[in-house]
C-alpha positions in Angstrom: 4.0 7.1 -14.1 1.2 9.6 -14.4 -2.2 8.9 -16.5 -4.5 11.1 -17.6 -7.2 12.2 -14.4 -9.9 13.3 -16.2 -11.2 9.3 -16.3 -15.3 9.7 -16.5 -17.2 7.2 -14.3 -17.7 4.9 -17.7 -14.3 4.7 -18.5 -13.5 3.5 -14.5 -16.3 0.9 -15.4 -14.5 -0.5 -18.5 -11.1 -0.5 -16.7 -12.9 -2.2 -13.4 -13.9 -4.6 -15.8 -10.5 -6.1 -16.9 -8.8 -5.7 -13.5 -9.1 -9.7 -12.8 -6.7 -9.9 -9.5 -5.9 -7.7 -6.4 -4.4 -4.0 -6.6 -2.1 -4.2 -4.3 -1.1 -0.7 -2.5 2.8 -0.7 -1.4 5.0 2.5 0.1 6.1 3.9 2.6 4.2 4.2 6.2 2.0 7.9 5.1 2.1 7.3 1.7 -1.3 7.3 1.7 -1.8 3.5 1.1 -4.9 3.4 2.9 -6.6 6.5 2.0 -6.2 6.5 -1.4 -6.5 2.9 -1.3 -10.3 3.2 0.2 -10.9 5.7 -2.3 -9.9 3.7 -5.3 -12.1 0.5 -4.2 -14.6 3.0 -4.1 -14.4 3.8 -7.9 -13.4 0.0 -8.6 -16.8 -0.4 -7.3 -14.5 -3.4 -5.0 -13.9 -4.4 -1.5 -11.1 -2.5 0.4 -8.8 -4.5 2.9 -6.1 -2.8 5.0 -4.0 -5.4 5.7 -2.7 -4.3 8.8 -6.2 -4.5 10.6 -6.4 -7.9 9.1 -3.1 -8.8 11.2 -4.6 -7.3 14.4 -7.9 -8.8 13.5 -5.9 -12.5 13.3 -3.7 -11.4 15.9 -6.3 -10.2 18.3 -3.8 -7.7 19.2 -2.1 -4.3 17.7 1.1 -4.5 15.5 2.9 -2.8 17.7 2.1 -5.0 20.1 3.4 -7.9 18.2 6.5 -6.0 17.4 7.3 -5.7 21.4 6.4 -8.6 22.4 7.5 -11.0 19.1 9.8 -8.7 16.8 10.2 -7.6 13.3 11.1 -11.2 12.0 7.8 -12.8 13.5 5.7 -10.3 12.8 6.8 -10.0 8.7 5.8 -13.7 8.6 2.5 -13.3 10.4 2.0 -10.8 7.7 3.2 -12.7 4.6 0.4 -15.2 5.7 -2.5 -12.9 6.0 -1.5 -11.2 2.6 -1.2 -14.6 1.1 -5.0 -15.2 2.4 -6.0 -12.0 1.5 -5.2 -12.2 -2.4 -6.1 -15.5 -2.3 -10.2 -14.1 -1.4 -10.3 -11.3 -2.7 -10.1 -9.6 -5.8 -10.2 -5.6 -4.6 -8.0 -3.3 -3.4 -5.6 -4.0 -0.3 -3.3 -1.5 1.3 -0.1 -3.0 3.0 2.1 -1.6 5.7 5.1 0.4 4.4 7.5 -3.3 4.9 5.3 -5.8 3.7 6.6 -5.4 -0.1 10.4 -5.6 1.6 10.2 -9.4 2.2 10.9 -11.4 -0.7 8.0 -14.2 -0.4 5.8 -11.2 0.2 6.9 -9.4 -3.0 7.1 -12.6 -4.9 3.4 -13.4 -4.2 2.5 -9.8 -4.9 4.1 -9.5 -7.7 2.9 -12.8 -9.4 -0.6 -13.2 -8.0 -1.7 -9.2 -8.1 -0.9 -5.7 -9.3 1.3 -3.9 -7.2 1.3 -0.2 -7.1 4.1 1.9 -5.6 2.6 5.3 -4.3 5.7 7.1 -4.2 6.2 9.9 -2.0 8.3 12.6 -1.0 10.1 12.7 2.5 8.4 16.0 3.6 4.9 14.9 2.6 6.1 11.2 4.7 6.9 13.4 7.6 4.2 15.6 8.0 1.2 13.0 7.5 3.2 10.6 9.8 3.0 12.9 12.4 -0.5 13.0 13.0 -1.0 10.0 14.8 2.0 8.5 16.9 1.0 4.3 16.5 3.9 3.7 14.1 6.2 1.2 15.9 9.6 1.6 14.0 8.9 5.7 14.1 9.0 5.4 17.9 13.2 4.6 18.6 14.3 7.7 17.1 13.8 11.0 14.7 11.1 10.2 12.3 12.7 11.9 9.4 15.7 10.9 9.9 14.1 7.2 10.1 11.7 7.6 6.8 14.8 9.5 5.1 16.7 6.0 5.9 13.6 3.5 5.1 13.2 5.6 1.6 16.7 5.2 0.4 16.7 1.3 1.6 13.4 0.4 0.2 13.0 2.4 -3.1 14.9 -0.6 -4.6 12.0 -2.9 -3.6 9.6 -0.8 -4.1 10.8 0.1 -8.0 9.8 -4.0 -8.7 6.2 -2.9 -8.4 4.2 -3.3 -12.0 3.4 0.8 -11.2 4.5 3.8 -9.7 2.7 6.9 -9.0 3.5 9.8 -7.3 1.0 10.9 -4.2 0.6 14.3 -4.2 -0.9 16.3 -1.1 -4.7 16.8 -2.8 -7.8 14.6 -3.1 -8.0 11.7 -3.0 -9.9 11.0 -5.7 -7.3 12.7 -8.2 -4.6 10.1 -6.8 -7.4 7.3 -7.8 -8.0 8.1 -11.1 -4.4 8.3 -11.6 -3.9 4.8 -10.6 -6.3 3.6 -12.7 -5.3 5.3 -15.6 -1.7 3.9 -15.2 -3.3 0.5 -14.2 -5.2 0.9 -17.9 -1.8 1.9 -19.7 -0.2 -1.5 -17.6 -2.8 -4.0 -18.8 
């Protein structure tokens, strides 16, 4: 979906105004979930939660930690809970990690309890912004493109259930913002 960017300050305020539940940011690991996602509760004038340092906060320990010692399975229901919690207090902006929106209880309770928006992205824009920082757990058994090339093509299906889709684009953040909230205003 693409919405008009050129949103003015007042026009964020009036949409703010009707968004009465969570935005919830789902994609791909490097879509730009959290970024974009701390730039749009900037504009919302709400609170921004990346859920994946809630889970380390609960945790008291890093995902990929989790991951080693616990696996996948455990870890996706760890995180279904603190999502749960998370829309449950709060009424901003929370990113999720690229598998959350994979589970079906998680997508469910997205779905029915918030807005979910897909920031789509391409695999070369995936790659590159991936490769900046090596803490990605399921990036670490093999060829990251090759493994985000894979992850894309299982998970656009769940993904595509998301109320909105937008397309990230490498450029400011801010542009990406106002396009969510333009197609969040066409949505409601």
């Amino acid at each position: 979906m693409t919405a008009d960017v050129s949103l003015n300050d007042q026009e964020i305020a009036r949409i703010a105004a009707r968004i009465d539940r969570p935005v919830v940011l789902v994609g791909l690991m490097g879509a730009g979930k959290s970024t974009v996602g701390r730039k749009l509760a900037s504009m919302l004038d709400r609170d921004f939660i990346d859920a994946d340092d809630a889970i380390e906060n609960a945790a008291q320990r890093k995902i990929s930690e989790i991951f080693e010692e616990f696996g996948e399975a455990y870890f996706r229901d760890g995180e279904r809970r603190v999502i749960a919690r998370l829309i449950e207090e709060n009424s901003g902006v929370i990113a999720t990690g690229g598998g959350a929106f994979i589970d079906p209880e998680t997508r469910t309770l997205i779905l029915d309890s918030a807005i979910a928006v897909w920031i789509d992205c391409d695999l070369d824009t995936l790659v590159e912004r991936t490769s900046r920082r090596n803490h990605r757990p399921l990036l670490k058994t093999g060829d990251p493109r090759e493994i985000l090339g894979k992850l894309l093509n299982e998970r656009e299906e769940f993904y595509s259930q998301a109320q909105i889709r937008i397309k990230s684009v490498n450029g400011p953040h801010t542009e990406t913002a106002k396009t969510i909230i333009g197609a969040i205003d066409q949505w409601m």
